[in-house]
C-alpha positions in Angstrom: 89.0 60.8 53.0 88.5 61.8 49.4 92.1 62.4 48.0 90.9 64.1 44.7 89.2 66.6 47.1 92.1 66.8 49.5 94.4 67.7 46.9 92.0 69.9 44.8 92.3 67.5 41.9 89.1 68.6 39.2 88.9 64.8 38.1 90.6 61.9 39.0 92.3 59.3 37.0 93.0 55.9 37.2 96.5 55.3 35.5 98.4 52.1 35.6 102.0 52.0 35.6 105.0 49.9 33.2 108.5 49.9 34.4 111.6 48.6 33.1 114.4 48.1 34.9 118.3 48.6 33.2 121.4 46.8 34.4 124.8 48.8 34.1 126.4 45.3 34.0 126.0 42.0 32.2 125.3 38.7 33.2 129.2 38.4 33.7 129.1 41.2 35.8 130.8 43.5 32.4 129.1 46.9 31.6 126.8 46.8 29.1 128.4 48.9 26.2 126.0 51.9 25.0 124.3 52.3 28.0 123.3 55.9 28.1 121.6 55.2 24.4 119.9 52.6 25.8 118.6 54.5 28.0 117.1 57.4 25.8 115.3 54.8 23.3 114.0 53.3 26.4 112.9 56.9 27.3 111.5 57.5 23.5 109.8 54.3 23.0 107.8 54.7 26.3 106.9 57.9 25.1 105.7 56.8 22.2 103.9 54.4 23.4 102.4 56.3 26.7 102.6 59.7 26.0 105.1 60.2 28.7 108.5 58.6 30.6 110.6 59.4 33.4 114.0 57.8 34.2 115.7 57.5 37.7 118.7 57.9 38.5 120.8 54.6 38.9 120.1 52.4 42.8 123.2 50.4 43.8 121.9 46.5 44.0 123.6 43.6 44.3 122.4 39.8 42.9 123.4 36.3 43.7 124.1 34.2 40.1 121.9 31.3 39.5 124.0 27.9 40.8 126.3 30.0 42.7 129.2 32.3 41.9 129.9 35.4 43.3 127.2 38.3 44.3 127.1 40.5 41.1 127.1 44.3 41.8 125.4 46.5 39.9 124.0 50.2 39.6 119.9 49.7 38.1 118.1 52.8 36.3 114.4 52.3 35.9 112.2 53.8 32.8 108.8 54.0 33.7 105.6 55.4 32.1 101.6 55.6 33.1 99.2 54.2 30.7 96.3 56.4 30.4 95.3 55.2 27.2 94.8 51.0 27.5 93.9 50.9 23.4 97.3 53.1 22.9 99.2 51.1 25.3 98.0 47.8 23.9 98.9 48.9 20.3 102.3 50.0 21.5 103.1 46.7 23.3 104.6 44.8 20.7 107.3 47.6 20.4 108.1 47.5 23.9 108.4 43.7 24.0 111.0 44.1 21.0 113.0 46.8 22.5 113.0 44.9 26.1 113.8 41.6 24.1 116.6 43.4 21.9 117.4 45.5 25.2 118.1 42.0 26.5 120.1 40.3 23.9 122.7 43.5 23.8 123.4 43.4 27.4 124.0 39.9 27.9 121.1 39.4 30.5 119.7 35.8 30.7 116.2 37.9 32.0 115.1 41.3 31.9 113.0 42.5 34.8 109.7 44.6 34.2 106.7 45.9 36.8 103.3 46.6 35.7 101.2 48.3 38.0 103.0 46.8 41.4 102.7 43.8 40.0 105.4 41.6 38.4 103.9 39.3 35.3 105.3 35.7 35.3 108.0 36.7 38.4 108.9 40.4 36.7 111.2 38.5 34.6 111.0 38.6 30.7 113.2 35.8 29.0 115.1 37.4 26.3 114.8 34.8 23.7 
């Protein structure tokens, strides 16, 4: 089956997709203070740098700390935007990397977890350096 056809698409396209996931909750299992304005620049930087965002509404998930402790509970929200442009995205991906890194520093997470296309580069996890 042709799904352009099937869904009376005039072309198709071939978009890739970048996702960020945010943590309501540090490291400690804290909130992370100035969520919901972490949340927009995550929204306005991807759509500077895509053309486009869309943000989820938070998922209940749970984690187990690294050399035990207790499970961590915490409510995600994930950003995501298609790259339809490589060239734009490319030039844009600097910025992202600052805002995930910076992203990362203010809400206490040893790692930051990102998706690009499906796939998750280097185990999905960014260090925050």
């Amino acid at each position: 089956m042709e799904l352009k056809k099937a869904l009376g698409a005039k072309k198709g396209a071939n978009a890739s997709r970048f996702v960020l996931y945010i943590p309501d909750s540090d490291a400690a299992g804290k909130p992370v203070p100035d969520l919901e304005k972490w949340k927009e620049a995550a929204l306005a930087v991807f759509a500077d740098v895509n053309g486009g965002a869309t943000l989820l509404p938070p998922s209940q998930g749970v984690w187990k700390p690294e050399g035990g402790g207790d499970t961590v509970r915490e409510a995600t929200s994930v950003v995501y935007s298609f790259i339809r442009d490589r060239r734009r995205f490319e030039h844009g991906l600097r910025r992202l990397a600052i805002f995930i890194h910076t992203f990362g520093k203010h809400a206490k997470q040893g790692e930051v977890m990102v998706e690009f296309s499906g796939e998750v580069p280097g185990q999905g996890f960014v260090s925050r350096a």
